[in-house]
C-alpha positions as CSV (number, residue, x, y, z in Angstrom):
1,X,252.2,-19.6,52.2
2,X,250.3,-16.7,50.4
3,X,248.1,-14.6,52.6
4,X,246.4,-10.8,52.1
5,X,248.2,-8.0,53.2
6,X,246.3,-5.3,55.4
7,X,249.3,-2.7,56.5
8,X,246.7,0.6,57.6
9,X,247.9,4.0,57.8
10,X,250.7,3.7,60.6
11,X,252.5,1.3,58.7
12,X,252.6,3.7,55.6
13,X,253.8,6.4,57.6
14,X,254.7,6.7,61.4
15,X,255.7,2.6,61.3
16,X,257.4,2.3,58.5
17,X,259.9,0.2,59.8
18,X,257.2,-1.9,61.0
19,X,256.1,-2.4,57.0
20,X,259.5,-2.9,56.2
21,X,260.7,-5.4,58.8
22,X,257.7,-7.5,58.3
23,X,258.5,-7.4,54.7
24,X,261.7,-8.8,54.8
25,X,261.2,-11.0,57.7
26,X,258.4,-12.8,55.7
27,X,260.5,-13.0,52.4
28,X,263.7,-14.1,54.1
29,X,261.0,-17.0,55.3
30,X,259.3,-17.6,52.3
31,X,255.9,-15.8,53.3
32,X,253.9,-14.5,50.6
33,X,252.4,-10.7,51.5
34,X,249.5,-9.5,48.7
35,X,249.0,-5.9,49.8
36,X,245.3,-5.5,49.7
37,X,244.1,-3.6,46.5
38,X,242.7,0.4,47.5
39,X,242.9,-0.5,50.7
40,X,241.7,2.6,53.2
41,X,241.7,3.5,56.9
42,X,240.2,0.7,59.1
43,X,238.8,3.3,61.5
44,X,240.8,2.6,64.4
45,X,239.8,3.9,67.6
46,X,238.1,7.5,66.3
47,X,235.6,5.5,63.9
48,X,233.9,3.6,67.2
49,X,233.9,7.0,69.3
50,X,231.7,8.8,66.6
51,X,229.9,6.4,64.4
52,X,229.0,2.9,65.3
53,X,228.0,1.7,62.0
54,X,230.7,3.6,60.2
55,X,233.2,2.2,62.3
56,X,232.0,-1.5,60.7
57,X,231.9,-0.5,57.2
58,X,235.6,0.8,57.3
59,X,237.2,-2.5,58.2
60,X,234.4,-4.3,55.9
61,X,235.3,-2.8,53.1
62,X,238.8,-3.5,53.7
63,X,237.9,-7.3,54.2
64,X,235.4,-7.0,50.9
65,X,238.3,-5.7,48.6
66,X,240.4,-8.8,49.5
67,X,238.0,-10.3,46.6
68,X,238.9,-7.8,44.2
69,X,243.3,-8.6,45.1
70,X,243.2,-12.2,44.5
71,X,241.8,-15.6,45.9
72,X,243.0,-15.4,49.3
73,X,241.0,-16.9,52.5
74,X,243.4,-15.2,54.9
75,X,244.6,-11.5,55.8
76,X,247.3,-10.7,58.1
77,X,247.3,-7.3,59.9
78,X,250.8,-6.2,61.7
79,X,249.2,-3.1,63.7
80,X,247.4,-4.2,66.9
81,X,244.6,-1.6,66.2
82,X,243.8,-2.6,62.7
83,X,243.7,-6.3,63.7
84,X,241.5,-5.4,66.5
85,X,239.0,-3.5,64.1
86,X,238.8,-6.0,61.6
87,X,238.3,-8.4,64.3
88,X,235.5,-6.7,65.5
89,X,233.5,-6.2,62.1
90,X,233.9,-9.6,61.7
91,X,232.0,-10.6,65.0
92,X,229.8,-7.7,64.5
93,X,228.9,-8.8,60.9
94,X,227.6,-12.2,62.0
95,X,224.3,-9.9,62.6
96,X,222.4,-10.3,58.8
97,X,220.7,-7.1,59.1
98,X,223.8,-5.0,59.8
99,X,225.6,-7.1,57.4
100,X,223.1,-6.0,54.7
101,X,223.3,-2.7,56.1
102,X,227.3,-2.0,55.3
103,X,226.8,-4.0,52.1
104,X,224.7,-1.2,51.1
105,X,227.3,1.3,52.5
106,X,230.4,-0.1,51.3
107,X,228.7,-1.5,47.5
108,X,230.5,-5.0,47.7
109,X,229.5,-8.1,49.6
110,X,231.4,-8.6,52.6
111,X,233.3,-11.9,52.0
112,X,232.4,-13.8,55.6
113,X,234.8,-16.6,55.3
114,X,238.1,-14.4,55.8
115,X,240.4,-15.6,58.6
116,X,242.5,-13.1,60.1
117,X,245.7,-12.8,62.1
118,X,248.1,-10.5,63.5
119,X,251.5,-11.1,62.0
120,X,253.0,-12.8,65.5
121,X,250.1,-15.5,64.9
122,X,251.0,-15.8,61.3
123,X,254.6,-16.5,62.6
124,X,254.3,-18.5,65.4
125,X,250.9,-20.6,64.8
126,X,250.8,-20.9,60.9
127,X,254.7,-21.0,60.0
128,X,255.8,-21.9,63.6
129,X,258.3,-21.3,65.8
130,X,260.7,-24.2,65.5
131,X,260.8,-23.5,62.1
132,X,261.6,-20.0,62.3
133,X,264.9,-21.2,64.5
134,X,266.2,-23.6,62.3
135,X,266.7,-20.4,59.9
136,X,268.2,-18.3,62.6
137,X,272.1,-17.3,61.5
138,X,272.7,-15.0,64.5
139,X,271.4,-15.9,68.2
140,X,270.0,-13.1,70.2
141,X,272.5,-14.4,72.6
142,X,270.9,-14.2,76.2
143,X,268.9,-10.7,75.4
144,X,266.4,-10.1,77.7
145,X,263.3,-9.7,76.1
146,X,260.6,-7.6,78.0
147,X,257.3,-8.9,75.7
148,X,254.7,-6.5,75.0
149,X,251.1,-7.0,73.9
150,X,249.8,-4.0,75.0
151,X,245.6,-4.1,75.0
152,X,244.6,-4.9,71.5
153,X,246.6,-8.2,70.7
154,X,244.7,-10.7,72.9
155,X,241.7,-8.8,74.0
156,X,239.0,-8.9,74.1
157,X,238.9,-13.1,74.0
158,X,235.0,-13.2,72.6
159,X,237.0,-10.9,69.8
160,X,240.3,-12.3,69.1
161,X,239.3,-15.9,70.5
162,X,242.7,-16.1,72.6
163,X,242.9,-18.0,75.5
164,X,245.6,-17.0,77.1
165,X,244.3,-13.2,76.9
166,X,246.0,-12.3,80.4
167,X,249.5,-13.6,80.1
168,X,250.2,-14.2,76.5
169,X,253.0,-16.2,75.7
170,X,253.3,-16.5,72.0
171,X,255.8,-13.9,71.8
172,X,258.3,-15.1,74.6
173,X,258.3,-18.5,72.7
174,X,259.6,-16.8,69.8
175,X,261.8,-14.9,71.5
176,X,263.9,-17.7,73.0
177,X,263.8,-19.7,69.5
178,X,265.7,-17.1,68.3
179,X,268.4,-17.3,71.2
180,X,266.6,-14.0,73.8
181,X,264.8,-14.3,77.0
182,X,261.4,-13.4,77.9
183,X,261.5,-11.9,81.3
184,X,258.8,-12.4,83.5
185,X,257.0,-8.7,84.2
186,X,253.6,-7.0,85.3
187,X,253.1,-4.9,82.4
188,X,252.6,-7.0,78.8
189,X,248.8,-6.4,78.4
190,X,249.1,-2.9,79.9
191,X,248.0,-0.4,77.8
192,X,250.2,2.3,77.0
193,X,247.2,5.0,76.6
194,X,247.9,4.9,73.0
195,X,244.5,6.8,71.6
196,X,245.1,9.3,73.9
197,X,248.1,10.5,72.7
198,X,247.3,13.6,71.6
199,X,244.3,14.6,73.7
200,X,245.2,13.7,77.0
201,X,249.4,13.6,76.8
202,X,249.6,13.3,80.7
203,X,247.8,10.1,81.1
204,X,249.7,8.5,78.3
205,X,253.0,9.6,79.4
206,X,252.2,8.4,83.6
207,X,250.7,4.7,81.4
208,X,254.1,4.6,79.3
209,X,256.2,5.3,82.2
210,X,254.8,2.3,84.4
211,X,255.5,0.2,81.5
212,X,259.1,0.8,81.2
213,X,259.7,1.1,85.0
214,X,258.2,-2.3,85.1
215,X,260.7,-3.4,82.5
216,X,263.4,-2.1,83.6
217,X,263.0,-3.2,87.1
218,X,263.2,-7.2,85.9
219,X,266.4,-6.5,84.1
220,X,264.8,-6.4,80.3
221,X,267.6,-5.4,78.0
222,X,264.7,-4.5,75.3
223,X,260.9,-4.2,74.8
224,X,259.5,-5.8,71.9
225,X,256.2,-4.8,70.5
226,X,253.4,-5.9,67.8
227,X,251.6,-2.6,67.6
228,X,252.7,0.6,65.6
229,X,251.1,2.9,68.1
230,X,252.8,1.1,70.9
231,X,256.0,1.6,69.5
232,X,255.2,5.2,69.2
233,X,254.8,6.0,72.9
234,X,257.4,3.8,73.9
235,X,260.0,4.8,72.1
236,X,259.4,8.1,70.9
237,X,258.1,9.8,74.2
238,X,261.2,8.5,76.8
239,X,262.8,11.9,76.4
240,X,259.6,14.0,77.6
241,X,259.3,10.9,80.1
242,X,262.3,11.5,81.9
243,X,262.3,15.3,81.8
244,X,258.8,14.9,84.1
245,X,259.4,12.5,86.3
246,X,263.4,12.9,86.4
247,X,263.8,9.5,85.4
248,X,267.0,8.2,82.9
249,X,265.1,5.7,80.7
250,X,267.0,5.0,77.6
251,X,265.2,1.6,76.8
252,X,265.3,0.1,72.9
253,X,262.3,-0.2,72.0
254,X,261.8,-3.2,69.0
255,X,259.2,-4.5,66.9
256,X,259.2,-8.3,67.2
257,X,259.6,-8.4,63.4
258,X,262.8,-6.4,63.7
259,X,264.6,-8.9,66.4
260,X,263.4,-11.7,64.1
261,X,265.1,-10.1,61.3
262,X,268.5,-9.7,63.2
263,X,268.3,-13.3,64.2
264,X,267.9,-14.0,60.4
265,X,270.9,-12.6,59.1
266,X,269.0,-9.2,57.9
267,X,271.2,-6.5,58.6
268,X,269.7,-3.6,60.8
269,X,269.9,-0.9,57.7
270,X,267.1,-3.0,55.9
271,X,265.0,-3.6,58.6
272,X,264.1,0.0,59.8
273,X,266.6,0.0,62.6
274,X,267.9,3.8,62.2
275,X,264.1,5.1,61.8
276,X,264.1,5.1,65.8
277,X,263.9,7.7,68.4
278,X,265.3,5.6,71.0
279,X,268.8,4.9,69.3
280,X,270.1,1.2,69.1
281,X,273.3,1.3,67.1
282,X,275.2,1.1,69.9
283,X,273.3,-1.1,71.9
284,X,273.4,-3.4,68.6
285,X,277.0,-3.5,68.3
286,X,277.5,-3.7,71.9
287,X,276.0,-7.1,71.8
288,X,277.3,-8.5,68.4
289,X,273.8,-8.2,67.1
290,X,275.1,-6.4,63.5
């Protein structure tokens, strides 16, 4: 399986570990990731805010340079955001005169037969989850899994074309191939505030908080998360979470990619595992997971 490689900016930088998870995950499984040639920012949520069309031409010209990498009908995108904005040009795009529009903008013709995923569909729909357990070395053993989706993952439906937008379930099924539960909780399409995380810190911290009190209150060992800015808020901002609403939260906070990589055999070092705020070395070893 060969497929494009869109990582955007977070995964270069603040979700590194994200990058390199996925990485390995998709080479211990025999994946093939093309990084996207000159690939640039896909707008995320600033683009939209400020300049419609602009925030169409910045995922296009992403989708138009998958021409210039190789012959490749599918692109993967492991952030939540990105996938969403690429989703989003690709609906918008349908429309011929904008279409000619960012052509003009971005000097390349958009490519309109590009299918794209976010990496838990390329895992569990195109590679699938049975066969990601029969290459499991090391069961999760019982950990209970609090799966999180946050906004951009399923939603909108007209968008993404999920049907189960609501209650996703994709990334529990995973989760127990692997030997984990997924608990059942309120909170897995929540959204964590994550655009706001620098303008309005308040908000975000109060939306992040629900989300792990909702975890924690249905026994979830760990979150797991598909999003890069997720991740972020989750587990970077428990410290400042606790200090304002004297709360003790000390949740790990995983990307699914990681999990899957400890269930492979892949040993925590080479998946990212130390790049966290949270820590989970202890935790890890606590439950035979290194």
């Amino acid at each position: 399986m060969k497929l494009a490689y869109y990582p955007g900016c977070s995964l270069h930088s603040t979700g590194i570990e994200y990058d390199i998870s996925t990485k390995r995950v998709c080479e211990k499984l025999g994946i093939e990731l093309v990084e996207i040639k000159d690939w640039i920012c896909c707008g995320s949520t600033p683009a939209h805010q400020r300049d419609d069309l602009m925030s169409i031409a910045l995922p296009a010209k992403n989708l138009a340079q998958v021409r210039e990498t190789g012959d490749m009908k599918e692109v993967c995108a492991p952030c939540a955001s990105c996938y969403s904005r690429l989703k989003f040009a690709q609906q918008r795009l349908a429309d011929d005169a904008l279409r000619k529009d960012v052509e003009m903008i971005i000097d390349a013709k958009y490519p309109g037969d590009l299918i794209v995923y976010h990496m838990l569909d390329v895992i569990t729909e195109k590679f699938g989850v049975e066969a990601v357990a029969q290459r499991t070395t090391r069961s999760l053993n019982g950990l209970k899994v609090a799966c999180y989706y946050g906004c951009l993952m399923t939603r909108p439906p007209k968008v993404t074309g999920k049907g189960q937008f609501e209650n996703p379930t994709q990334m529990e099924s995973l989760i127990q191939a692997l030997g984990g539960v997924g608990v059942d909780w309120n909170m897995k399409t929540f959204c964590c505030g994550a655009a706001f995380a620098l303008t309005k810190t308040d908000v975000v911290l109060e939306l992040t908080r629900k989300i792990l009190a909702d975890a924690e209150s249905v026994g979830a060992d760990v979150i797991s998360v598909g999003c890069p800015l997720c991740h972020a808020n989750l587990d970077g901002r428990q410290t400042q979470i606790n200090a304002k609403f004297n709360t003790k939260f000390n949740i790990p906070i995983f990307y699914f990619t990681q999990l899957m990589g400890l269930a492979l055999g892949i040993e925590p070092k080479d998946l990212g595992l130390h790049k966290h705020i949270t820590e989970v070395g202890d935790f890890l070893k606590e439950r035979a997971l290194t």
